[in-house]
C-alpha positions in Angstrom: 101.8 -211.2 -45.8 102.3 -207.6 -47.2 106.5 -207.2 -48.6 106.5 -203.8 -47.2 109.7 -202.5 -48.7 107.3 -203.3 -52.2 104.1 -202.0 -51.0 102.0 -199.9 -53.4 101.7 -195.9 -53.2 99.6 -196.1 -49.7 96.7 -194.1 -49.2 96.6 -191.7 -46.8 93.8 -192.2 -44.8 95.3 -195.7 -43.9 96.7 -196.1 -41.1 100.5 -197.6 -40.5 99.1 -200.0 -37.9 96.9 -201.5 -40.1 99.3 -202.2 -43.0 101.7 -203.6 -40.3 98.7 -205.9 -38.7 100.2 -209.0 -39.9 103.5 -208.5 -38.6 105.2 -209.0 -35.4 107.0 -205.8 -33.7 109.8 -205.3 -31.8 111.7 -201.9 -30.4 115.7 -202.0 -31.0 118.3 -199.8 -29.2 121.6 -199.8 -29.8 124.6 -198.1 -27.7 127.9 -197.5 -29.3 131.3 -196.7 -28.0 132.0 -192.6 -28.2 134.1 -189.8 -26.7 133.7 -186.0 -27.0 135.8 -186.4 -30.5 134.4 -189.7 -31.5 130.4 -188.8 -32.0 128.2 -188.2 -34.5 129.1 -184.4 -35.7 130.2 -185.7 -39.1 127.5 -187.7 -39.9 126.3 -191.6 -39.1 128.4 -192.7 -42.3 131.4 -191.2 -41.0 130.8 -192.7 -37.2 130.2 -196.2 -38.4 132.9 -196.7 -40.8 135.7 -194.9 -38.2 137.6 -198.0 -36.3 136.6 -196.6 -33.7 133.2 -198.0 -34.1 132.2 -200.6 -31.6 128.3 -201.7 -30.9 128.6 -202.0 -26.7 125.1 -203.1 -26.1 122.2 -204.4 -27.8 118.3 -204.0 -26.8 115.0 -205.8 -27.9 111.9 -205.4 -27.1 108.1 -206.3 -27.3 105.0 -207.5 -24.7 106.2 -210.7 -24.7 109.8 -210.5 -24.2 112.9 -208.9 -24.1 117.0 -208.3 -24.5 119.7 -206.3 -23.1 123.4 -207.3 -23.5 126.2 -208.1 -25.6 125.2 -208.0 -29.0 126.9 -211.0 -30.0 124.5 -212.7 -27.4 121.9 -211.1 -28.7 118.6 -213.4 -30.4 118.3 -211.4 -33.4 116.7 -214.2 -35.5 113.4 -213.2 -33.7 113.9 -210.0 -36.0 113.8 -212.0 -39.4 110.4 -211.0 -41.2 109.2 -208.7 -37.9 109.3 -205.2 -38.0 111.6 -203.0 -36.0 110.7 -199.7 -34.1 113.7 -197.6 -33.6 114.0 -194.2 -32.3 116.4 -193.1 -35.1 116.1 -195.7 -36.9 118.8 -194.4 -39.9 121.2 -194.2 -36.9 120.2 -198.0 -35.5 120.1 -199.7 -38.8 123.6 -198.7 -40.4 125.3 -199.6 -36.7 123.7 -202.9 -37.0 124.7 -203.0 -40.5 128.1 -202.2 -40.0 128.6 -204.5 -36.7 126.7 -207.2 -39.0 129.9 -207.1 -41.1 132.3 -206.4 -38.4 130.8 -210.2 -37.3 130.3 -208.6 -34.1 126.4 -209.0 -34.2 124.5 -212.0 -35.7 122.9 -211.3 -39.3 119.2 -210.9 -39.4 117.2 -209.5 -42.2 113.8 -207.6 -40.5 111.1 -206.7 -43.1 110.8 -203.4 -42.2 112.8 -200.7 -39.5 109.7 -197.5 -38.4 111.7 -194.7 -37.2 109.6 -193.8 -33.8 111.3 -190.4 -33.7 109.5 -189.3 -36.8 105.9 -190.6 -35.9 106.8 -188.1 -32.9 107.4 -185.3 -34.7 104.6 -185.9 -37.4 102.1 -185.1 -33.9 104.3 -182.2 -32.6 106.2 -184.6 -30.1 109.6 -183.1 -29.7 112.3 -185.7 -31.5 114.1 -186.7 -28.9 113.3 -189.8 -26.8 113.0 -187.9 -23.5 110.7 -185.4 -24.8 108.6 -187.6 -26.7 108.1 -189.9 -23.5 107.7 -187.2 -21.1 104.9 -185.2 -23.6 103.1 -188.9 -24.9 103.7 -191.1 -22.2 104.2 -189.0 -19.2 107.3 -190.7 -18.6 109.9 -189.1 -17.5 113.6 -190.7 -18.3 117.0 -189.6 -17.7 120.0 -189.9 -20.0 122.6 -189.0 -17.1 123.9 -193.3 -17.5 124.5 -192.3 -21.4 126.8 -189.6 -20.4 128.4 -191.3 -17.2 129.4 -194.3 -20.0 131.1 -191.1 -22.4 134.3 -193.2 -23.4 133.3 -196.5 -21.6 134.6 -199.6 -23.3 131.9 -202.4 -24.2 133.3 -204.5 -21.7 132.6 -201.6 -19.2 129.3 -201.0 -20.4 128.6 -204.8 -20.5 129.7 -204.6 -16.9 127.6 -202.3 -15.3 124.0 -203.5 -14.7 122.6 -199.6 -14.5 123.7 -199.7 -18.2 122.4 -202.3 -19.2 118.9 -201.5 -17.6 119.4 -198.2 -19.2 119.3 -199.4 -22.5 116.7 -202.2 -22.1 114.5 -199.0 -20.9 115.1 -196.9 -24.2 114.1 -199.9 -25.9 110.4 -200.3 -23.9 110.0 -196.8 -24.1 110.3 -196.4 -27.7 107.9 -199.6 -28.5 105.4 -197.9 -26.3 106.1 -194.5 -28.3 105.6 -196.5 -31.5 102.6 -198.7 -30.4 100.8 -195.6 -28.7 101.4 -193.8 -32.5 101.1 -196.4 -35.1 97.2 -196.1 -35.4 97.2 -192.4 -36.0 100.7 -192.3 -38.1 99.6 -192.5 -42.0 101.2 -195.4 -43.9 101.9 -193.1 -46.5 104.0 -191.3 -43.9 106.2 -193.7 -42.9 107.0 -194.0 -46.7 108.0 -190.6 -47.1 110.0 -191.2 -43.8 111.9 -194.3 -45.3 112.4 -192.7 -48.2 114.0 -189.8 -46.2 116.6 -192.4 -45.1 117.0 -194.2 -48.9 117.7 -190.9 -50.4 120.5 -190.0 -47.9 121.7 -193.6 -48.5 121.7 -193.3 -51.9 124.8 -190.6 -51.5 125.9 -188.3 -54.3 129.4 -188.1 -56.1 132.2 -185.7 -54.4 134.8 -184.9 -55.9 137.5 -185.0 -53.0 140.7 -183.9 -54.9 138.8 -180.8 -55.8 138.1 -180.3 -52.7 141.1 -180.4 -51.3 142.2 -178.0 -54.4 139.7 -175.5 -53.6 140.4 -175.5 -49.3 144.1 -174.9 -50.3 142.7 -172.0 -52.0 140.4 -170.6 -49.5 142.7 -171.0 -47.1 145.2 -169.0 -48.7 142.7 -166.0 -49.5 141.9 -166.4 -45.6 145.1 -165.4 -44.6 145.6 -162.5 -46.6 142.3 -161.3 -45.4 142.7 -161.8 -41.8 146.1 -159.7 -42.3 144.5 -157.2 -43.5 142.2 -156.7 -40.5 143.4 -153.3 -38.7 143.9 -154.6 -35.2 146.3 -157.2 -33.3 143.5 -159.3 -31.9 140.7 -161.9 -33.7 139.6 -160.6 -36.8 135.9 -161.2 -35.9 135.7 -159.9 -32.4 133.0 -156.8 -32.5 134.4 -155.8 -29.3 137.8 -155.3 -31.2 135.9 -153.7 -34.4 134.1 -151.1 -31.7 137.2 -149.8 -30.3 139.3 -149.4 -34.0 135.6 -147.8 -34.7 136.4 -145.4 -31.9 139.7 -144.6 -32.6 138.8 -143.8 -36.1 136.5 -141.4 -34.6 133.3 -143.0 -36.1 129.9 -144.7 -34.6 129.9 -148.6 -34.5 128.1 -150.2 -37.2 123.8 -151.0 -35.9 124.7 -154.4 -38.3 127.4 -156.2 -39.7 125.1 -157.6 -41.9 125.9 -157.1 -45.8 122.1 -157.6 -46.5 120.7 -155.0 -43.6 119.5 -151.9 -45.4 121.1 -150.2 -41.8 124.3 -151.5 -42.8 124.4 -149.9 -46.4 123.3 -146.5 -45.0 126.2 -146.5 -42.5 129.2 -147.6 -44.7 128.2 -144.9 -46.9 128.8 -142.7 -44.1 132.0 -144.5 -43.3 133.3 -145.9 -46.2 136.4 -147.3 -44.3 134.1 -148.6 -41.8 132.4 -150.6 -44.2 135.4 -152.0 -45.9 136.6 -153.4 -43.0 133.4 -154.7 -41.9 133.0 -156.5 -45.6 136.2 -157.9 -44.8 134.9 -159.4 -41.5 132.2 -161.1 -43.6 134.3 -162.4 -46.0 136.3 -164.0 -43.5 133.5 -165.3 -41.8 131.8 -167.1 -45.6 135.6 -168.1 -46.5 135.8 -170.0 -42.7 132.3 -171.4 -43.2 132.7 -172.7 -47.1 136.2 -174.2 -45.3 134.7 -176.2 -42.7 131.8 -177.2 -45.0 134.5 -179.0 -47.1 136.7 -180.3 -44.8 133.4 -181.8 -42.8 132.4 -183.3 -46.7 135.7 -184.7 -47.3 135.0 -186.3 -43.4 131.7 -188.2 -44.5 133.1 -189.8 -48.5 132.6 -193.6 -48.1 134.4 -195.8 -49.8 132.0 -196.1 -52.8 133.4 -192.0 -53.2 129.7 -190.8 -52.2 128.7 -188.8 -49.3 125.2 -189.1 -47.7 122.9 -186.6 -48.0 120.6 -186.4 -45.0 117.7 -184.5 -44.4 115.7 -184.6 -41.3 112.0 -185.8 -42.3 109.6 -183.3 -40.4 112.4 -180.5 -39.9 109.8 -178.4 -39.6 106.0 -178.2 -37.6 104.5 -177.5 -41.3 106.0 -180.9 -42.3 108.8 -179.5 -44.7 111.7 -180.9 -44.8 115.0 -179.6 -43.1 118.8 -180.2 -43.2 121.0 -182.8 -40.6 123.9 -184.1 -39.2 126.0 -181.2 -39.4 125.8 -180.3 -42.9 122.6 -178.9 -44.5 122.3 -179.8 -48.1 119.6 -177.1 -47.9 121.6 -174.5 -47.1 124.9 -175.1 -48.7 126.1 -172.2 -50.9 125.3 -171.5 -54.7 127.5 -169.0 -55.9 131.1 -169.1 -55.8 133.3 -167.7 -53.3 136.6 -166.6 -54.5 136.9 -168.8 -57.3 135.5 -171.7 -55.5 131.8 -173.1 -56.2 131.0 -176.3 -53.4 128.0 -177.9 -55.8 130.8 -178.2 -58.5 132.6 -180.5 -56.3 129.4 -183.1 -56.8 129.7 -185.3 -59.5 127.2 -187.9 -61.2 129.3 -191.4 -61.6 131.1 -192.2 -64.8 128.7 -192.4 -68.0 125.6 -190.9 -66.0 124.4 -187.5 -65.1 122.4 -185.2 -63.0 118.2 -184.3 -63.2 117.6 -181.3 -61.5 113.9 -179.8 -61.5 111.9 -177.3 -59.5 108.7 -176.8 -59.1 108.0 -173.2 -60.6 106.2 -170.5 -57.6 104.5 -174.0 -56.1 103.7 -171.9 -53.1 101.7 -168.9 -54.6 100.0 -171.3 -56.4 98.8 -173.0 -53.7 98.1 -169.7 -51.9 95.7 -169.3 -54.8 94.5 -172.7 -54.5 93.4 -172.3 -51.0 92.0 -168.7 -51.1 89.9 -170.3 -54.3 90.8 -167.3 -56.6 89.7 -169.4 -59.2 89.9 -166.6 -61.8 94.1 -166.3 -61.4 94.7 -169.7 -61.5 92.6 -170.1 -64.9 94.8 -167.7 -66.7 98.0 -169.4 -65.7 96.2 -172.6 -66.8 96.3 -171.3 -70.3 100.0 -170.8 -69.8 100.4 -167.3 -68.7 103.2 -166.5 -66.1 102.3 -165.9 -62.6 103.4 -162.6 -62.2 101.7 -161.5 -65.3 98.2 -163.0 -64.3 98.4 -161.5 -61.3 99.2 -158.1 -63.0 95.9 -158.5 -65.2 93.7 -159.6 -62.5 94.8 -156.6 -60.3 94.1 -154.4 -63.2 97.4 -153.3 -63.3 98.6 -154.7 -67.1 96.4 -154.9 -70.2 98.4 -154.8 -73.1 98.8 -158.1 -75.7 102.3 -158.6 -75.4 103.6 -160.6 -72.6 104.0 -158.7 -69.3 108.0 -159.5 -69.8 108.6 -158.5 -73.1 106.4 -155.0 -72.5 107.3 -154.2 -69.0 109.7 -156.0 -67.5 109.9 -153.4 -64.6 106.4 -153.9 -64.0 106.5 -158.0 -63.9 109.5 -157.1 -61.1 107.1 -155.5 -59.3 104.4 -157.9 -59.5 107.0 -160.3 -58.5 107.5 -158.5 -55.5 103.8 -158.4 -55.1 103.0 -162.4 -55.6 106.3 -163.6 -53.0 106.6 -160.7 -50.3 102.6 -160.0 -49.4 100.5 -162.8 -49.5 101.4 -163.4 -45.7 100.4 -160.0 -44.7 103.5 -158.4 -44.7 103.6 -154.7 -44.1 105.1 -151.7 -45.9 108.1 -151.3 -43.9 109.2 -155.2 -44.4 108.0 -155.1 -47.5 110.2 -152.7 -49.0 113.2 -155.0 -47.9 111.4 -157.8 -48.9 110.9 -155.9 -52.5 114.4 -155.3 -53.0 115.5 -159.2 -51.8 113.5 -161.0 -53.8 114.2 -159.2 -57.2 118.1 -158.7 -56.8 117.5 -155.6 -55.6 115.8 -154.1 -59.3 112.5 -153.1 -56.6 113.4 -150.3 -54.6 110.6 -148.7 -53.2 110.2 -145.4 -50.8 108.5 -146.0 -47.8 105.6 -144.3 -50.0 105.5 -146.6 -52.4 105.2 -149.2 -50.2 102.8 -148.6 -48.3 100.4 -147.9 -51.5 101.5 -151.0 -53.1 100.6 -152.7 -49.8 97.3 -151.3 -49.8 96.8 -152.0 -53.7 97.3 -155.7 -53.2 94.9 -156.3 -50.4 92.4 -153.9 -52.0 92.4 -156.2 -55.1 93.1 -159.6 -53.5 90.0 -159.8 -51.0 89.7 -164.1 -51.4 93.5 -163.8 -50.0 93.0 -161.6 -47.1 89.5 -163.3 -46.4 91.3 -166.7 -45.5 93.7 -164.4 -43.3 90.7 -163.8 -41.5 89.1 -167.2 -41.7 92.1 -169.1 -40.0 92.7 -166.5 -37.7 89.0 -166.3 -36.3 89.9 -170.6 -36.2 92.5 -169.9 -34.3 91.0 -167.3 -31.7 88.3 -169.7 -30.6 89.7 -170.9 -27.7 92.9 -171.8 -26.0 94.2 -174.8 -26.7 94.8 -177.8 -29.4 93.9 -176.5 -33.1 93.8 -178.5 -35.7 93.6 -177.2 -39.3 92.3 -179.6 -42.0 94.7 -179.8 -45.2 94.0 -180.8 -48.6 96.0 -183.6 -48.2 93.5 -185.0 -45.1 96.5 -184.7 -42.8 96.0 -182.0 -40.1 98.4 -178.9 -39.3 98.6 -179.2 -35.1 99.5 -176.2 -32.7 98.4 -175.5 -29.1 97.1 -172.2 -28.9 98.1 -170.6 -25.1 97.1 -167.4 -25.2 93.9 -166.7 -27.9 93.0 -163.6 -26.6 96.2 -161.5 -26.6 96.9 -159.6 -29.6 99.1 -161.3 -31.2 98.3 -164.9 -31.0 100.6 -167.2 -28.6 101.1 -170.5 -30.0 103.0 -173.4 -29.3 104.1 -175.4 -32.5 106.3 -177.8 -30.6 105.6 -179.3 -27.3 107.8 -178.0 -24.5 109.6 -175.8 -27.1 108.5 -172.5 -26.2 105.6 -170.2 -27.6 106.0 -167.8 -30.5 103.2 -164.8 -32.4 101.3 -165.7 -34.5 98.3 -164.3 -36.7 96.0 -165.1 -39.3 98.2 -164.3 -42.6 101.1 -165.9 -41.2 98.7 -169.4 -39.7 98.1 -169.0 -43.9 101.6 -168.8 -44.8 102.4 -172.4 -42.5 99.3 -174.0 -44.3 100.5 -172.9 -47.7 104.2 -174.8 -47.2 102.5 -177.5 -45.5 100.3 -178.1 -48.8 103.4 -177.7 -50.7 105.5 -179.8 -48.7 102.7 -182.6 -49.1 102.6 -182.3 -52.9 106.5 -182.8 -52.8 106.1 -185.7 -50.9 103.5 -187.0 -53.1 105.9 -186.7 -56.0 108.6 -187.9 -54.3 106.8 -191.7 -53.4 105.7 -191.7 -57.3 109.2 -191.3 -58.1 110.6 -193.9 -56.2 107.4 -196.2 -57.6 108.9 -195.4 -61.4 112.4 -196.4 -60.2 113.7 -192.8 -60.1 116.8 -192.4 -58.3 116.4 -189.4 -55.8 119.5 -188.5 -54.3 118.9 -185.1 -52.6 115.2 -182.7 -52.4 116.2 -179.2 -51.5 112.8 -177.1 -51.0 110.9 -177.8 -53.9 113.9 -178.4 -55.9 115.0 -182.5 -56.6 118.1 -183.9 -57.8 117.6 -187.2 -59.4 120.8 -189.6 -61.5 120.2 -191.3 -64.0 122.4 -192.9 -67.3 123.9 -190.4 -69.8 121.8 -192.1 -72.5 118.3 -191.7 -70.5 118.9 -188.3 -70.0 115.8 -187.7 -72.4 113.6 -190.5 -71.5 114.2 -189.7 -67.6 113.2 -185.7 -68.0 110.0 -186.2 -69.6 109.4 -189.0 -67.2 109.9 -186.6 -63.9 107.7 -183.9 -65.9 105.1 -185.9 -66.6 105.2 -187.3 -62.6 105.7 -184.5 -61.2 103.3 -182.2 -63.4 100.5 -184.3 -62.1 98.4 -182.8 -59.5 97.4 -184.5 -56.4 94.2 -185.5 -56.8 93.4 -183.8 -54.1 94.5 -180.6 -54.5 91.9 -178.3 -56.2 90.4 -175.0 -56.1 87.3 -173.7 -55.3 85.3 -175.1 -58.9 87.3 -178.4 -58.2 90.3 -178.0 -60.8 93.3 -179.6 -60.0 95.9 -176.9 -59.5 98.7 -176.1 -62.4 101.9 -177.7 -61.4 105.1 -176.6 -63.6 108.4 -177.5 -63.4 111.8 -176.1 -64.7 114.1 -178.9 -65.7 117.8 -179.5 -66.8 120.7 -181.5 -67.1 124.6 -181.5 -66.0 126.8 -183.5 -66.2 129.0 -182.2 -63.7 128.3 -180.4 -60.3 124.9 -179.0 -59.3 123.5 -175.8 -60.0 
């Protein structure tokens, strides 16, 4: 029999059903005690290590028989060696973990636990239990006992046979959810899925006296801001801001946001306006950096880590996105008023932090799928993306690098390779333009429009595949399914394929959104580079690389202080390897490149 926490890197095309063919299944639920303060909004690590936590009732569940009771009761030595479907299976395995060495559940030691709500959401299944039963099974369920039992003692729950039927159902429903999606679910997959959960297990360093250093000084700066707000009521309210706007004899901001173009043109009508609107912003980043900390400080365990979840499948493209409460993905990089959140992670004594990215993986893969075979050969040789693009377009001939001669022109051409190769259009773009080179592009609407013209004038193989996925698409109503390098399939229901702008559903029973060709190509492109991540990602954890967080295409691995060397050229040379099946039209592996450094302390 397979040891599936040692498997080999799975293929994709096989199946998880048939790698699990030897072993026998069961479905666990668990139901712990909570209240509207006790739950789970500062993480599962948090929840189970409060003493608070109490396990109420414990569920099993297969064909041939089933559990649903005190956990104490429970016969989890049928679980030694079998396999264990859960539908959030992070969330089930740390409470039976923890009640495990509470002694308030038996040990038992399963060989593998399948987390059900990500085979969901791999087939466009909403994540939930009830939407996934109602969409797969037909099956509608109710979680009105859940909330009835909000507060409920486990000798309450234990004493109330709806309960207890409850939870015995959750249990069937997600074996049948599991059983009905094992054959199509990739083994590989479920690898990337478990290593979702060992990644966020794994932790990172946080410095908590810092934290509470740098709180005390936000909170300080807070005050003097919200004192300086030029009315008696809540500093943010717009309906307050409207009326001091009025009195001051000026027109209420179209935004409050610093970043709108509409924004800068009014507070340089109303300069005072402005200032008091940065003000409100300020206030609202120095609130939001404060409850990010305090929420951190919440979720350090006693080993002085915090988890780091991300939710596997965040996405309908595949990619990856953050969870319980605090997204590692979206957690600030620059400081704020002397106060810089990644500094507050720290690698463990004598050891330090990995951090690589992989360098404009999407453009390249854009390339890679349109088959402009041509581009990708000059970057081959080494030549910066923005500058091959430049001499392919005709725009750049000279034999010094494109950013030693022009660096003005590469900004542009930056511009050009991020902002259009999802059809955007000249009035976007010239946002876009300015965002993505720190505001060194600024364009009239002019110049936009020409440079928009320019690029799909010279870049026919990209707008061609605009037009091949959208004429895909346009078929018919209905389920589309669009082939990936990868062998895995992008899903969407089309509803509406004749309206202009394409009606799709990504998520079912989530609501439609438009769509069109270019952007259809912009989902494919970060699905392809989500699955080269993931790719990288399993060959890490075969080398023995510890991941401890993946933002985007960006990975933070620890490692000793004395490795430092060995483990950098051991990620390059992993993750530098192309998927074997990613190639372009001649059938050459596309160039992957990452940028790669070391610190000792904090993140950058």
């Amino acid at each position: 029999m397979m040891n599936l926490n040692e498997s080999p890197f799975y293929s994709r095309s096989l199946a998880l059903s048939t790698v699990l063919e030897d072993h026998k299944i069961y479905a666990v639920d668990v139901e712990t005690y909570y209240t509207r303060d006790y739950n789970l909004s500062n993480g599962v690590d948090a929840y189970v290590n409060s003493p608070e936590f109490e396990m109420t009732v414990f569920a099993m569940f297969n064909e041939e028989e089933k559990y649903s009771g005190d956990p104490i009761d429970a016969p989890v030595e049928k679980l030694n060696g079998a396999v264990i479907f859960a539908h959030n299976a992070e969330f089930d395995q740390l409470a039976c973990e923890k009640a495990i060495e509470l002694g308030k559940l038996r040990p038992f030691k399963p060989a593998l636990w399948v987390c059900t709500k990500h085979m969901s959401k791999y087939f466009g299944l909403p994540g939930d239990l009830l939407g996934s039963a109602y969409h797969l099974l037909g099956q509608e369920i109710s979680k009105a006992k859940r909330e009835e039992a909000k507060g409920w003692t486990k000798e309450e729950c234990l004493a109330d046979p709806g309960y207890i039927a409850y939870c015995q159902a959750d249990a069937s429903t997600c074996y049948w959810i599991g059983v009905n999606l094992m054959n199509r679910w990739p083994a590989f997959e479920e690898r990337v899925s478990r290593l979702t959960r060992k990644f966020a297990m794994n932790g990172i360093g946080f410095d908590l006296d810092r934290s509470e250093k740098g709180q005390h000084a936000l909170e300080h700066e807070l005050v003097k801001l919200q004192s300086s707000i030029p009315w008696e009521g809540p500093s943010l309210s717009l309906k307050e801001f409207g009326k001091w706007c009025a009195l001051n004899e000026m027109p209420v901001a179209p935004t409050t946001n610093a970043k709108d173009p509409r924004f800068f043109e009014w507070a340089g009508l109303y300069p005072d306006g402005g200032l008091v609107a940065s003000q409100m912003s300020m206030i609202r980043k120095l609130r939001k950096m404060i409850a990010t900390l305090k929420s951190l400080d919440l979720r350090v365990r006693e080993d002085g880590r915090v988890s780091t979840p991300l939710n596997y499948w965040g996405a309908h493209t595949g990619r990856f996105s953050g969870g319980q409460g605090v997204n590692f993905q979206g957690l600030a990089k620059k400081e704020l008023m002397g106060v810089n959140v990644m500094g507050f992670f720290r690698p463990d004594p004598g050891n330090c932090f990995i951090q690589f990215d992989f360098a404009n993986i999407e453009p390249r893969v854009l390339l890679c799928l349109a088959n402009d075979t041509a581009t990708l050969d000059l970057i081959r040789q080494g030549m910066d993306i923005y500058e091959a693009h430049a001499r392919r377009c005709n725009m750049y001939h000279g034999k010094e690098p494109l950013a030693k001669a022009e660096p003005e022109l590469r900004q542009v051409c930056k511009a050009r390779v991020l902002g259009l190769g999802y059809g955007c259009g000249p009035k976007t773009f010239k946002d876009v333009a300015s965002a993505l080179t720190g505001g060194k592009v600024k364009l009239t609407d002019k110049e936009a429009e020409t440079i928009v013209k320019d690029y799909r004038r010279d870049n026919p193989l990209i707008v061609n595949y605009w037009r091949l996925l959208e004429e895909i698409a346009r078929k018919k109503s209905g389920a589309v399914k669009i082939a990936l390098p990868s062998g895995r399939l992008l899903r969407f229901n089309v509803v509406d394929h004749k309206a202009k702008a394409l009606e799709v559903e990504y998520i079912k029973g989530r609501g439609t959104e438009k769509s069109w060709g270019a952007k259809l190509v912009e989902n494919v492109t970060q699905a392809v580079a989500r699955d080269i991540l993931a790719d990288c990602l399993v060959s890490m954890d075969e080398v023995g690389l510890k991941v401890l967080l993946h933002v985007h295409d960006s990975v933070i691995v620890e490692c000793k202080e004395s490795e430092a060397n060995r483990v950098m050229q051991l990620i390059r040379e992993v993750a530098e390897k192309p998927p074997e099946w990613m190639k372009d039209g001649e059938g050459n592996p596309i160039p992957l490149q990452v940028d790669i450094s070391k610190c000792s302390n904090g993140l950058g």
